[in-house]
PDB file of N, CA, C and O in Angstrom:
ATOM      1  N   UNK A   1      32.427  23.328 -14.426  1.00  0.00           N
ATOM      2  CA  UNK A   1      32.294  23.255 -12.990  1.00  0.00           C
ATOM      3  C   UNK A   1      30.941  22.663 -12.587  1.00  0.00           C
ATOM      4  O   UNK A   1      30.811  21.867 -11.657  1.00  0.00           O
ATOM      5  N   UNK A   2      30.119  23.034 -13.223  1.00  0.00           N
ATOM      6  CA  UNK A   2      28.694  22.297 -12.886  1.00  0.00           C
ATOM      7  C   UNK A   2      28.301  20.936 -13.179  1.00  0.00           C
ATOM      8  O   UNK A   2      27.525  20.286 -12.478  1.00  0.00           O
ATOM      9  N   UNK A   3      29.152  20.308 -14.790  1.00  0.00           N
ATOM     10  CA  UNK A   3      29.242  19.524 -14.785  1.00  0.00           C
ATOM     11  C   UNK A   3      29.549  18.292 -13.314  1.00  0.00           C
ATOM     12  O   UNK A   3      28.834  17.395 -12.867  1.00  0.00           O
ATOM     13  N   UNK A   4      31.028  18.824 -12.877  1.00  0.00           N
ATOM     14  CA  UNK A   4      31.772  18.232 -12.102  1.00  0.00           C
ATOM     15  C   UNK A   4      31.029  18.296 -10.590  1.00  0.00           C
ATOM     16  O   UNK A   4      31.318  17.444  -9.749  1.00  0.00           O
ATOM     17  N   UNK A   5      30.187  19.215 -10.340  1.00  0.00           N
ATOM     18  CA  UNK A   5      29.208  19.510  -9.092  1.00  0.00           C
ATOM     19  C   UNK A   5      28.453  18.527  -9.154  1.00  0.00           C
ATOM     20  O   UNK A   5      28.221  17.916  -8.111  1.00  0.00           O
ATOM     21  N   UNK A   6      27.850  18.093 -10.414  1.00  0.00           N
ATOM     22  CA  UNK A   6      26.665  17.080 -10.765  1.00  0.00           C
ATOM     23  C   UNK A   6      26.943  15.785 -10.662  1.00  0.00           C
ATOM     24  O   UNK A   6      26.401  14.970  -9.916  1.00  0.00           O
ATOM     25  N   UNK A   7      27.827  15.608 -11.453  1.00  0.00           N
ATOM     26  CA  UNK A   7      28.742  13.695 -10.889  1.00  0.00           C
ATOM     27  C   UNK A   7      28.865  13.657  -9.685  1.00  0.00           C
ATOM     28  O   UNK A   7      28.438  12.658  -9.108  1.00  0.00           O
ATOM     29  N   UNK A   8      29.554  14.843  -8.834  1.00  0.00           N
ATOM     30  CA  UNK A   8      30.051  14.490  -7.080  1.00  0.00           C
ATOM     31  C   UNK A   8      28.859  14.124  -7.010  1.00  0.00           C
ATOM     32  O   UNK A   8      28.607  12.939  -7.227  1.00  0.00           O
ATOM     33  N   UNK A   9      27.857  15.001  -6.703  1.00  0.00           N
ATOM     34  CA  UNK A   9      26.332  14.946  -6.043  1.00  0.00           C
ATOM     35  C   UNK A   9      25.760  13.344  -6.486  1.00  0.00           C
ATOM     36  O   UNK A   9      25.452  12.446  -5.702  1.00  0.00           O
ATOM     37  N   UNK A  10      25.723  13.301  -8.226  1.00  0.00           N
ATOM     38  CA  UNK A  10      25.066  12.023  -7.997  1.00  0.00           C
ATOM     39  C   UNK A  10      25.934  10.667  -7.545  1.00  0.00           C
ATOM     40  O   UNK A  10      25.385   9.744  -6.943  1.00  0.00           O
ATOM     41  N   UNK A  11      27.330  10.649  -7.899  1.00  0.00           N
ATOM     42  CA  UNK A  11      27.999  10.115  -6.994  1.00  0.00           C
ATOM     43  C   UNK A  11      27.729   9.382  -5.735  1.00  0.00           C
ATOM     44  O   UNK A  11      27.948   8.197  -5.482  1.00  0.00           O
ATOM     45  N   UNK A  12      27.200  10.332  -4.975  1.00  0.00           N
ATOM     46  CA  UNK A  12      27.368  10.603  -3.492  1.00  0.00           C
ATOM     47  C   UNK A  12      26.263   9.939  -3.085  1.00  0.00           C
ATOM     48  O   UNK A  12      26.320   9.302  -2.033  1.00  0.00           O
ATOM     49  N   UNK A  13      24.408   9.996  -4.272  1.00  0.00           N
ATOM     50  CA  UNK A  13      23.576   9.490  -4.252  1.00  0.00           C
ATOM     51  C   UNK A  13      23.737   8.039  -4.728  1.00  0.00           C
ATOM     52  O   UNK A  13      23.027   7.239  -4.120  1.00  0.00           O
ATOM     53  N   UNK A  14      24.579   7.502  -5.756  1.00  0.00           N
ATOM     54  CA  UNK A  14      24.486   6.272  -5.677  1.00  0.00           C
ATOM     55  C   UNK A  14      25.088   5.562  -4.914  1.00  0.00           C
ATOM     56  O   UNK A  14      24.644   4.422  -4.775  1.00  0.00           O
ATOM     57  N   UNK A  15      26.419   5.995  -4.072  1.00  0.00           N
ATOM     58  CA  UNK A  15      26.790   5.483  -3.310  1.00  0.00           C
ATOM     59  C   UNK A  15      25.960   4.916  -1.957  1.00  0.00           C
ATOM     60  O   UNK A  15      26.330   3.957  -1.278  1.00  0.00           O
ATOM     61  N   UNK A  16      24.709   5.757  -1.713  1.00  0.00           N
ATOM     62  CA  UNK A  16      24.209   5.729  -0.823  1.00  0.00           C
ATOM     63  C   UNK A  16      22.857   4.712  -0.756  1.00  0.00           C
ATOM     64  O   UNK A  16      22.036   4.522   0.141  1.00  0.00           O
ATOM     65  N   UNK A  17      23.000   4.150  -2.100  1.00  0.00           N
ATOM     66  CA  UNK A  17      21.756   3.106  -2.288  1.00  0.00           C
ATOM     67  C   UNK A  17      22.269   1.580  -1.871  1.00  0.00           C
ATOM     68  O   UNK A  17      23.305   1.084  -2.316  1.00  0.00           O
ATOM     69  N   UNK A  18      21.403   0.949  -0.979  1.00  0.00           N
ATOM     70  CA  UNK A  18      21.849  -0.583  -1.168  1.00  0.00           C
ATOM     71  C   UNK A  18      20.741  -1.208  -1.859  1.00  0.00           C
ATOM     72  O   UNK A  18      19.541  -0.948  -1.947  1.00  0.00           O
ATOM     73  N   UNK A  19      21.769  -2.429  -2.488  1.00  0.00           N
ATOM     74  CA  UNK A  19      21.014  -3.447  -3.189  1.00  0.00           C
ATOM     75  C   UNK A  19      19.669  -4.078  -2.253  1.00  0.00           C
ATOM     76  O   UNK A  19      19.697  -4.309  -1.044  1.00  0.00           O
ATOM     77  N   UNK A  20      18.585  -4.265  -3.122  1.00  0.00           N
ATOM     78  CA  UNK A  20      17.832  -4.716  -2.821  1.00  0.00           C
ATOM     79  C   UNK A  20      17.620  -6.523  -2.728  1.00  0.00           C
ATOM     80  O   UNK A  20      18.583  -7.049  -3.286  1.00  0.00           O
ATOM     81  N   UNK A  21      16.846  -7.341  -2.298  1.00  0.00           N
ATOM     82  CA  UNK A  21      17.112  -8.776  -2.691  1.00  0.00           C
ATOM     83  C   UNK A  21      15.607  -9.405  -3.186  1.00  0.00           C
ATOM     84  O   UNK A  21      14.859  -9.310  -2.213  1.00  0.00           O
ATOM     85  N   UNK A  22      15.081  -9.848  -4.030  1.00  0.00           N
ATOM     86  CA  UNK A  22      14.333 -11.070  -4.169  1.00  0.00           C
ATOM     87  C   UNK A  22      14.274 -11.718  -3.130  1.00  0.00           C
ATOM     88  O   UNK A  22      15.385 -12.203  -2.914  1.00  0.00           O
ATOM     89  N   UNK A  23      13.444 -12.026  -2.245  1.00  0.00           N
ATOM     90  CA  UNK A  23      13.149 -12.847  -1.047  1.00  0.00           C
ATOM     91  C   UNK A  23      12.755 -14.054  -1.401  1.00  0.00           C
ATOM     92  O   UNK A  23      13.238 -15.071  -0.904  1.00  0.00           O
ATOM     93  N   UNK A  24      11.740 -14.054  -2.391  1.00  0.00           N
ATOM     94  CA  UNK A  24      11.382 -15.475  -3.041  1.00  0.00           C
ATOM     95  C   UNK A  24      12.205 -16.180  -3.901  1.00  0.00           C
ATOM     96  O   UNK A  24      12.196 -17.350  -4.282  1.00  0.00           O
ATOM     97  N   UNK A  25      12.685 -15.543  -4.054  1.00  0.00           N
ATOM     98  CA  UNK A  25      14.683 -16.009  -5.221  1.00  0.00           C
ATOM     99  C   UNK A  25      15.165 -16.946  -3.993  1.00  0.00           C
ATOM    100  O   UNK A  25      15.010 -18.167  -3.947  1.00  0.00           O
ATOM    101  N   UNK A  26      15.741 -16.190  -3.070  1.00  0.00           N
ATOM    102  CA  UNK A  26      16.569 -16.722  -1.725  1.00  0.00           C
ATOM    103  C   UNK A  26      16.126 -17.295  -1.044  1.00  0.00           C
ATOM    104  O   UNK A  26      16.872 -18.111  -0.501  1.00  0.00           O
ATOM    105  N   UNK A  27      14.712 -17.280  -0.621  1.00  0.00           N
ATOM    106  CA  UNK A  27      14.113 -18.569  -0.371  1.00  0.00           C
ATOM    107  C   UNK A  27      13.947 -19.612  -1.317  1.00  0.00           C
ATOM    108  O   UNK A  27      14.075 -20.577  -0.564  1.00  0.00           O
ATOM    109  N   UNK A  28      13.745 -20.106  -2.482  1.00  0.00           N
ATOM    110  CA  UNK A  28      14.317 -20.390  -3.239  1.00  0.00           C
ATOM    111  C   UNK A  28      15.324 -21.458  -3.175  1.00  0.00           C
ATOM    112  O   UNK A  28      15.335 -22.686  -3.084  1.00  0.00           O
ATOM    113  N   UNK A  29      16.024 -20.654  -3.246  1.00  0.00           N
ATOM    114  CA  UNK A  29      17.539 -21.111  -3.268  1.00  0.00           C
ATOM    115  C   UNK A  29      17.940 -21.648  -1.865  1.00  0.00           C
ATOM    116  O   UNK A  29      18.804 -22.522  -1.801  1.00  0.00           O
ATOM    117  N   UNK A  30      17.576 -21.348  -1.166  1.00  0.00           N
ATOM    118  CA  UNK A  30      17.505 -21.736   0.788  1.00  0.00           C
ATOM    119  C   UNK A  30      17.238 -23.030   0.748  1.00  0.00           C
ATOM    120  O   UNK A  30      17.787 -24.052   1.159  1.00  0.00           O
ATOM    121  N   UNK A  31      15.951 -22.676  -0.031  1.00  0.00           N
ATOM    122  CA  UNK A  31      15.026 -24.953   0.157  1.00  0.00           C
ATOM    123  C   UNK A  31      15.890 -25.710  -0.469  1.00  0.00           C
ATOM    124  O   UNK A  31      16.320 -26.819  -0.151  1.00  0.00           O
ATOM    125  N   UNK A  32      16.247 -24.685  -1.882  1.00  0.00           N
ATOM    126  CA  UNK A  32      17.301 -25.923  -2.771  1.00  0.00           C
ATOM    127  C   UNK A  32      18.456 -26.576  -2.250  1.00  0.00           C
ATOM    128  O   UNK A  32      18.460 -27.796  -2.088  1.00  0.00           O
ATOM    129  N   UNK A  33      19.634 -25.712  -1.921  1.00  0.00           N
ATOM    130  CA  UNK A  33      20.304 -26.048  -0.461  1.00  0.00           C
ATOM    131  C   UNK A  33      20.154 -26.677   0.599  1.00  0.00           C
ATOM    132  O   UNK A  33      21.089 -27.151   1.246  1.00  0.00           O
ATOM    133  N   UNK A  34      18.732 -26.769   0.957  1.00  0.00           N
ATOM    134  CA  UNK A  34      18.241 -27.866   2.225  1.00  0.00           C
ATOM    135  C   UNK A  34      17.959 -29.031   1.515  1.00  0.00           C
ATOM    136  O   UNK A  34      18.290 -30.058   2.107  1.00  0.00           O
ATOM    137  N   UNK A  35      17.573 -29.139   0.693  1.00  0.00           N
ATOM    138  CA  UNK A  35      17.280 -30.354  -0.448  1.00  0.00           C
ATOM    139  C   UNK A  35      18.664 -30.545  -0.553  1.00  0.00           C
ATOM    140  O   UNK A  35      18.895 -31.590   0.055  1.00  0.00           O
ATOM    141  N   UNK A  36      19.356 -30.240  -0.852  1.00  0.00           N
ATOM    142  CA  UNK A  36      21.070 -31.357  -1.470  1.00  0.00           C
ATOM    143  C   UNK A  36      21.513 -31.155   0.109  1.00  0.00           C
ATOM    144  O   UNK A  36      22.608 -30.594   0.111  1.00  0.00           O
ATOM    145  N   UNK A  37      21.304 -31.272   0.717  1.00  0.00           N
ATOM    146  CA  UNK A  37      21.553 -31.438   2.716  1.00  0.00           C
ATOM    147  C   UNK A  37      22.482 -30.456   3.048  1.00  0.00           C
ATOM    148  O   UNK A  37      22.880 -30.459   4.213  1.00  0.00           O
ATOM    149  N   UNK A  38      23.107 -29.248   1.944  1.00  0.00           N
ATOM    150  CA  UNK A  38      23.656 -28.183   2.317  1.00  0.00           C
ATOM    151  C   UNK A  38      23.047 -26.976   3.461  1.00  0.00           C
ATOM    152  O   UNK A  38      22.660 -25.825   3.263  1.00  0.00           O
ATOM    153  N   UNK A  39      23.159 -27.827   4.776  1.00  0.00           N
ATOM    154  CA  UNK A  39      22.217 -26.895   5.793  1.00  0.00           C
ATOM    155  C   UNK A  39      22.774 -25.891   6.498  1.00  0.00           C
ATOM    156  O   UNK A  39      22.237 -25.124   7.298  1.00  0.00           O
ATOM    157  N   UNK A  40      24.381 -25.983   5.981  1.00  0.00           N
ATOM    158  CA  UNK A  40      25.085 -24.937   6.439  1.00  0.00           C
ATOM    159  C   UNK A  40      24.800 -23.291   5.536  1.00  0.00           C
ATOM    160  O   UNK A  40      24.868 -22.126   5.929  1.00  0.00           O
ATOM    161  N   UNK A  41      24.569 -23.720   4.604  1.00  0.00           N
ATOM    162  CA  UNK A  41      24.182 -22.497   3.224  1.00  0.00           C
ATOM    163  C   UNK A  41      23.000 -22.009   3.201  1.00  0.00           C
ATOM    164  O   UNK A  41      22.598 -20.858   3.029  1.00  0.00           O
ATOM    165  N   UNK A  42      22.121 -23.637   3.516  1.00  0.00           N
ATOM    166  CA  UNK A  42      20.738 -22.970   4.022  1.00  0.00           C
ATOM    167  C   UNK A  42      20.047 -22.159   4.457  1.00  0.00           C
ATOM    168  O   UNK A  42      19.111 -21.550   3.940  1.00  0.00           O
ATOM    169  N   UNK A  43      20.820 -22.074   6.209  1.00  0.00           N
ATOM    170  CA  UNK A  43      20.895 -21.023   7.020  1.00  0.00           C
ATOM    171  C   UNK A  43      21.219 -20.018   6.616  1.00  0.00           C
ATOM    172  O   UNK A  43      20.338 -19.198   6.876  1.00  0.00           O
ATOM    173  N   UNK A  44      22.246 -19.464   5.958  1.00  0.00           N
ATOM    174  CA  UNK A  44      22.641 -18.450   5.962  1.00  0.00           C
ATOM    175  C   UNK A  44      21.862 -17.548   4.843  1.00  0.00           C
ATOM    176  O   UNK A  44      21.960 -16.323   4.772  1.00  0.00           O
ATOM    177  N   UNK A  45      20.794 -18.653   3.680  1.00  0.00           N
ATOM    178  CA  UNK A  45      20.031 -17.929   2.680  1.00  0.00           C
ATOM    179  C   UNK A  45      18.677 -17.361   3.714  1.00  0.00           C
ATOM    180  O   UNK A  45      18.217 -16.224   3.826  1.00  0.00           O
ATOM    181  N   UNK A  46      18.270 -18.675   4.400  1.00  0.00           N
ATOM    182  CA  UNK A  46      17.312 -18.033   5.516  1.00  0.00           C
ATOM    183  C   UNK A  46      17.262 -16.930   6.585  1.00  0.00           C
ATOM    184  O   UNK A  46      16.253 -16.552   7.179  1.00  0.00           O
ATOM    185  N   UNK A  47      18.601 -16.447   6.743  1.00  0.00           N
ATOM    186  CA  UNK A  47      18.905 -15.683   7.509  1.00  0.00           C
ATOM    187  C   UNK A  47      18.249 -14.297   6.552  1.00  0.00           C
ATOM    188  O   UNK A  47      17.380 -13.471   6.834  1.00  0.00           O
ATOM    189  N   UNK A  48      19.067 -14.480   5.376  1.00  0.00           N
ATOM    190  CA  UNK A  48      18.751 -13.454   4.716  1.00  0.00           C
ATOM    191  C   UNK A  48      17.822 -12.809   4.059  1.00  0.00           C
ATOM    192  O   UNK A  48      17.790 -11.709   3.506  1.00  0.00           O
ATOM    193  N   UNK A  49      16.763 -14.007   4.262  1.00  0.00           N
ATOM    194  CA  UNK A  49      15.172 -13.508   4.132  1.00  0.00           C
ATOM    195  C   UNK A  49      14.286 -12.922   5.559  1.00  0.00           C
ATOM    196  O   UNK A  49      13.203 -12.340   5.624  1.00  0.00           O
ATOM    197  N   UNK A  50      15.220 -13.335   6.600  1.00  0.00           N
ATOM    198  CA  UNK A  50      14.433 -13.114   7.662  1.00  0.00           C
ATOM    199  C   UNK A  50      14.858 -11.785   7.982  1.00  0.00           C
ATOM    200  O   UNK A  50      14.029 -10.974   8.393  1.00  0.00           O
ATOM    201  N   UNK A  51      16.385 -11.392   7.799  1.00  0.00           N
ATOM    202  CA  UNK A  51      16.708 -10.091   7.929  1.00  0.00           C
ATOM    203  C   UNK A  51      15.857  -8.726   7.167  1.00  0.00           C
ATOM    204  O   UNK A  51      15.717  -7.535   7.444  1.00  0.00           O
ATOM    205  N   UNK A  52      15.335  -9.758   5.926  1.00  0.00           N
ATOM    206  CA  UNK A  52      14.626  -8.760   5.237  1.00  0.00           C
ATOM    207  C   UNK A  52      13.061  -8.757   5.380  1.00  0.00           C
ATOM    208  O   UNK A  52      12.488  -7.782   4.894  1.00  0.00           O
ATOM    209  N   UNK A  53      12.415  -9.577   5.893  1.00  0.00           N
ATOM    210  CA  UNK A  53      11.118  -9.689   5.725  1.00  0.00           C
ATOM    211  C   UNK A  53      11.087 -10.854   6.934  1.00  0.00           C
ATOM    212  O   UNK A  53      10.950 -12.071   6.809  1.00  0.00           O
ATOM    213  N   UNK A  54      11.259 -10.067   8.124  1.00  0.00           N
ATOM    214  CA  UNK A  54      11.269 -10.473   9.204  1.00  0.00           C
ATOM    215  C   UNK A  54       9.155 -11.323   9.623  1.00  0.00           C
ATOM    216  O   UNK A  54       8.837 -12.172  10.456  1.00  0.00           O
ATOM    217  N   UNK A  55       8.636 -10.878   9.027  1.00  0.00           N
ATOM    218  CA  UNK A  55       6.900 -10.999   9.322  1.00  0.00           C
ATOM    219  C   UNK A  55       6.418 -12.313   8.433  1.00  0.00           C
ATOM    220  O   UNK A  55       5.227 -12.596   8.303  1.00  0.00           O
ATOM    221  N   UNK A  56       7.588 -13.146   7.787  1.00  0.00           N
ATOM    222  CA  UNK A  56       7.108 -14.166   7.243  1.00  0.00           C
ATOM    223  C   UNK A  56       7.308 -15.492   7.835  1.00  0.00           C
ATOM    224  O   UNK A  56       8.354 -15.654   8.463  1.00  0.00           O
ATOM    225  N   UNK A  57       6.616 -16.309   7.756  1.00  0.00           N
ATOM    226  CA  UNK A  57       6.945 -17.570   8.907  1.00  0.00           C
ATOM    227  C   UNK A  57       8.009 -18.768   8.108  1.00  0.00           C
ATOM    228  O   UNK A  57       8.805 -19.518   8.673  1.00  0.00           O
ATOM    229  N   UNK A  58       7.743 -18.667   6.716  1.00  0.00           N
ATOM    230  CA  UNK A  58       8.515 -19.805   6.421  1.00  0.00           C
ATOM    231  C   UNK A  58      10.001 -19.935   6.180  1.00  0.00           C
ATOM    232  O   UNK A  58      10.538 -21.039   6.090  1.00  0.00           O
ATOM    233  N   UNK A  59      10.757 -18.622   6.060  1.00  0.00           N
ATOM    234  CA  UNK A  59      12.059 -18.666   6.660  1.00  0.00           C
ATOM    235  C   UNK A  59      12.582 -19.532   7.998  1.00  0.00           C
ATOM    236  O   UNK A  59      13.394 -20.449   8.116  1.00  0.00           O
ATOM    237  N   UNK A  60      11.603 -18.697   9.098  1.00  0.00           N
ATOM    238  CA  UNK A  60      11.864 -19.673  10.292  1.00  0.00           C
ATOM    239  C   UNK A  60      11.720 -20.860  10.307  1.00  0.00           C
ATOM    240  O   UNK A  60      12.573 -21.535  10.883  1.00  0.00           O
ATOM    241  N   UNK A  61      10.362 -21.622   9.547  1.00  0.00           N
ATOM    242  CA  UNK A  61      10.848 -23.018   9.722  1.00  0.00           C
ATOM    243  C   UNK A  61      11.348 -23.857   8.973  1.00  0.00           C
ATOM    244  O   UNK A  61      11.401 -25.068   9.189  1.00  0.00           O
ATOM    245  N   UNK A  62      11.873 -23.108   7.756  1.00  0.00           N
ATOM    246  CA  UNK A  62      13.087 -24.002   7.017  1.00  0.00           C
ATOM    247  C   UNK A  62      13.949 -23.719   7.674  1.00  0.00           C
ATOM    248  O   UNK A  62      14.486 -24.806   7.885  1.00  0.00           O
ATOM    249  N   UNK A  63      14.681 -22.747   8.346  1.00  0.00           N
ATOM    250  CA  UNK A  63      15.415 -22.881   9.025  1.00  0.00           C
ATOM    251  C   UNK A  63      15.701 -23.647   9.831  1.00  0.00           C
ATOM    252  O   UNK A  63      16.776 -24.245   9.877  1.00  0.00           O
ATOM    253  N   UNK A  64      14.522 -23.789  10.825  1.00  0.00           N
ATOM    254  CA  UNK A  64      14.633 -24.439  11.966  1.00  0.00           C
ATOM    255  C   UNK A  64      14.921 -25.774  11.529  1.00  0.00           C
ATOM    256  O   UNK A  64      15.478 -26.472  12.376  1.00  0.00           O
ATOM    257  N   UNK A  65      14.703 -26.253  10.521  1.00  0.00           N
ATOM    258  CA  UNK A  65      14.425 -27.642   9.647  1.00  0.00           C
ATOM    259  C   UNK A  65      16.323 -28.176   9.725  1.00  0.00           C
ATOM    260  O   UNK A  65      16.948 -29.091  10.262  1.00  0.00           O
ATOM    261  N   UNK A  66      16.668 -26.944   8.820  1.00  0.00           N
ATOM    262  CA  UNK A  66      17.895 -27.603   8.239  1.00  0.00           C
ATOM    263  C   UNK A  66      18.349 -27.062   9.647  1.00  0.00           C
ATOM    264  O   UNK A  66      19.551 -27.112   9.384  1.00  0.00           O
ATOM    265  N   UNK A  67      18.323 -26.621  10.835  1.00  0.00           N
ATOM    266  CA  UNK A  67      19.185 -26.290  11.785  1.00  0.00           C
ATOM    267  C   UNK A  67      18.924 -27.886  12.997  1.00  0.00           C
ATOM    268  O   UNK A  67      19.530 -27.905  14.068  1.00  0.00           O
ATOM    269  N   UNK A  68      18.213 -28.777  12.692  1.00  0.00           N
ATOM    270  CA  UNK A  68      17.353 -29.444  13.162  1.00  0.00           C
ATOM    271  C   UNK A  68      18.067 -30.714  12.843  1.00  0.00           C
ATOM    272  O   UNK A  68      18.506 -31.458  13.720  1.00  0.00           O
ATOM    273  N   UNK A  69      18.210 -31.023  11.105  1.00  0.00           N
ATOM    274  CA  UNK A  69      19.062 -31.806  10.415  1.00  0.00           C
ATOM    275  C   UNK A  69      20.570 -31.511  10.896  1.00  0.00           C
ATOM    276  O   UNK A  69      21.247 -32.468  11.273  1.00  0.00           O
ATOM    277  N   UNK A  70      20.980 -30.536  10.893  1.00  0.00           N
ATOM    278  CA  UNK A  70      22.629 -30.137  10.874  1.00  0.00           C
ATOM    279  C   UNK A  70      22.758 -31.037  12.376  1.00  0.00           C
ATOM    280  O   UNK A  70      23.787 -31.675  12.598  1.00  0.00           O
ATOM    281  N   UNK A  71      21.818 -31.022  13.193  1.00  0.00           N
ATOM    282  CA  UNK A  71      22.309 -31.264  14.580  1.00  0.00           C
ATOM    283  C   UNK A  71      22.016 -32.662  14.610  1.00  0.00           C
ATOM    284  O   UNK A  71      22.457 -33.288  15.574  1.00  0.00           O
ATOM    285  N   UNK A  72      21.373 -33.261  13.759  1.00  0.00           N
ATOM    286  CA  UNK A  72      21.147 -34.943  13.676  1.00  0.00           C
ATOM    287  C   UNK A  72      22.771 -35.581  12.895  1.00  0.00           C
ATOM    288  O   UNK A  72      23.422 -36.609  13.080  1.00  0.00           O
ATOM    289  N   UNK A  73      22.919 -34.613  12.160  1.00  0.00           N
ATOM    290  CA  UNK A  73      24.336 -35.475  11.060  1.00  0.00           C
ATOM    291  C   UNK A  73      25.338 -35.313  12.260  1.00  0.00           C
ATOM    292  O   UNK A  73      26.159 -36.227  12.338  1.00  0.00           O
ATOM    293  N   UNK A  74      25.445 -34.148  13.383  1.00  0.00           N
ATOM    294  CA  UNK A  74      26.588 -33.972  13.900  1.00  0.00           C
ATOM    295  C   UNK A  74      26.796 -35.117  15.381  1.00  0.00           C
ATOM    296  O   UNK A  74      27.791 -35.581  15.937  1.00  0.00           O
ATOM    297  N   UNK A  75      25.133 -35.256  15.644  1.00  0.00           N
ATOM    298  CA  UNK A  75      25.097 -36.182  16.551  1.00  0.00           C
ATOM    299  C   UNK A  75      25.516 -38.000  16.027  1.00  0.00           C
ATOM    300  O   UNK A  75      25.932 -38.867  16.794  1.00  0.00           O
ATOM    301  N   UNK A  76      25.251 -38.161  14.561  1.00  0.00           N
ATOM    302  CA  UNK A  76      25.583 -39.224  14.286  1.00  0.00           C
ATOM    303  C   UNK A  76      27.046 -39.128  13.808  1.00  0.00           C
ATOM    304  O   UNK A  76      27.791 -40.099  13.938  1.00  0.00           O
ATOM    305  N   UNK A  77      27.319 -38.387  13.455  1.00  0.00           N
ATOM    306  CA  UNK A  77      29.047 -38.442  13.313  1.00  0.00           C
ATOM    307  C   UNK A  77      29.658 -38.573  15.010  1.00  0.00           C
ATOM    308  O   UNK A  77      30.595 -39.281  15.380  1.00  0.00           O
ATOM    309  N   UNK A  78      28.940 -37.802  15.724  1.00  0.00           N
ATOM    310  CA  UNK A  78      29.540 -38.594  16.983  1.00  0.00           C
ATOM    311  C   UNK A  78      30.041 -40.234  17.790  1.00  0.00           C
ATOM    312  O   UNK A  78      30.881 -40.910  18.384  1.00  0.00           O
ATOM    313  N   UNK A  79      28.556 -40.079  17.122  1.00  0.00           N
ATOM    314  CA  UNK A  79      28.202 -41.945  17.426  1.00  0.00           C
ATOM    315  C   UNK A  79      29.653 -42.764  17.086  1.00  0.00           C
ATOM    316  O   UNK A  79      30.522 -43.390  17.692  1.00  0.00           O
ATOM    317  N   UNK A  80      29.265 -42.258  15.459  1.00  0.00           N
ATOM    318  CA  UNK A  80      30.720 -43.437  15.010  1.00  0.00           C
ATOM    319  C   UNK A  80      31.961 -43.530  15.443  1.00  0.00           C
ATOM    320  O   UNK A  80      32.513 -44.622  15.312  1.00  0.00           O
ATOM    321  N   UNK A  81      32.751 -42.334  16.105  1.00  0.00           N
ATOM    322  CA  UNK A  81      33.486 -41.768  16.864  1.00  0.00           C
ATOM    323  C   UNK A  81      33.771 -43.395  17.921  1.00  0.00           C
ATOM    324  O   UNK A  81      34.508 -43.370  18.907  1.00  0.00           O
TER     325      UNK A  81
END
């Protein structure tokens, strides 16, 4: 019975942990993505540094970068239109 008390409990504790992230990994990986002009993926790695470490500036302006680019490719796909 104590056994089975001890699994629920820690159970219950690991359930309750979230993953942590590498910020410099995902930034990272954010620029690399803005580099092959993937600025849709970009964003969403930048998002996820800013969600986490909201007090750093260079999320925002890679972001702003590839959000900057995304709106130049969409304006020239207009053009040709």
């Amino acid at each position: 019975m104590k056994k089975a008390t001890l699994f629920l409990i820690l159970q219950i504790f690991t359930i309750s942990l979230f993953a942590q992230i590498n910020t410099d990994r995902v930034l990272a990986i954010g620029r690399n993505a803005l580099y092959f002009e993937d600025y849709v993926l970009s964003i969403q790695y930048f998002n996820q540094v800013i969600k986490s470490k909201p007090w750093l500036a260079e999320p925002y302006f890679y972001r702003a970068v590839a959000k900057i680019n995304l709106e130049i490719g969409r304006a020239s796909c207009r053009e040709r239109v």
